[in-house]
N, C-alpha and C positions, 0 to 999 in steps of 0.2 A: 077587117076593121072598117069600123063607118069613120066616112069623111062627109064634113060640111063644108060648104064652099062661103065664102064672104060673098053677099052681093056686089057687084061692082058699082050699082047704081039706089037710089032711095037711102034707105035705114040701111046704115052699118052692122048691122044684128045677124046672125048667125041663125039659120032653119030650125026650126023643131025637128024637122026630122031630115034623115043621112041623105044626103047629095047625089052620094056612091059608096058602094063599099070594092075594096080592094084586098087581092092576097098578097103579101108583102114579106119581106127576113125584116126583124125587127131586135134589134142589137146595143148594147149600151158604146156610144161611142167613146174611142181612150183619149187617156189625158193630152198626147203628143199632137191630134187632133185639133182636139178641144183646144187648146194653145193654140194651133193656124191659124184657126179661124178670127180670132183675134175678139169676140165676143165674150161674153157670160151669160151661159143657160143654165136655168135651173135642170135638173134631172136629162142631161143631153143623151140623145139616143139616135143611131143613125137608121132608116129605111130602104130598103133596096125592091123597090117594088119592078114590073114589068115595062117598059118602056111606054107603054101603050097608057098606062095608068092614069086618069086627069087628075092628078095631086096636083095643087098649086101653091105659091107664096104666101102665107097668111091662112091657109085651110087649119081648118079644126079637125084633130080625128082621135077620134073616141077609140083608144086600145085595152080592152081586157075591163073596161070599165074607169078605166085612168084618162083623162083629155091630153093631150099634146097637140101643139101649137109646130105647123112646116115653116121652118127662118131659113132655111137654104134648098135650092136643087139646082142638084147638078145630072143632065141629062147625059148619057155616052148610049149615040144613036147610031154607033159604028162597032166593028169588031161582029165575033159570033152570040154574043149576048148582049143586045142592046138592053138597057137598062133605066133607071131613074133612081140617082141618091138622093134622097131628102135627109137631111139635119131636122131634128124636132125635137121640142122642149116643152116641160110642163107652164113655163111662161111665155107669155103673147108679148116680144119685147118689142 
């Protein structure tokens, strides 16, 4: 999957072209979830990419042709598979 990074500085716009791309599990996230979190995503879907990964808050990443928008990550940098969950949505809320 290509991901865009937001610039931190200048125009708020979004590259033409991918930042990074990443190999990722990519999963529709469930409802009991989706209720934690205490938000509203359109089309929520959770990511389980490699720990290493530079996904960040606010990245764009282009899946299958579809855009979603990263609204959460939760890193677990311990354990035998360190990891990174991102929350993503097809709205930038």
């Amino acid at each position: 999957m290509a991901v865009y990074h937001l610039p931190s500085t200048g125009d708020k716009v979004y590259p033409v072209s991918a930042s990074a791309t990443i190999d990722a599990a990519f999963l529709p996230l469930d409802r009991r979830q989706h209720a934690l979190l205490g938000n509203v995503y359109l089309d929520p879907h959770e990511l389980y990419a490699d720990a290493s990964a530079d996904i960040r808050v606010t990245d764009k990443l282009v899946i299958d042709g579809v855009t979603y928008f990263v609204e959460q990550i939760f890193s677990a940098q311990f354990g035998g598979l360190a990891h990174k969950r991102a929350v993503i949505s097809k709205d930038a809320s």
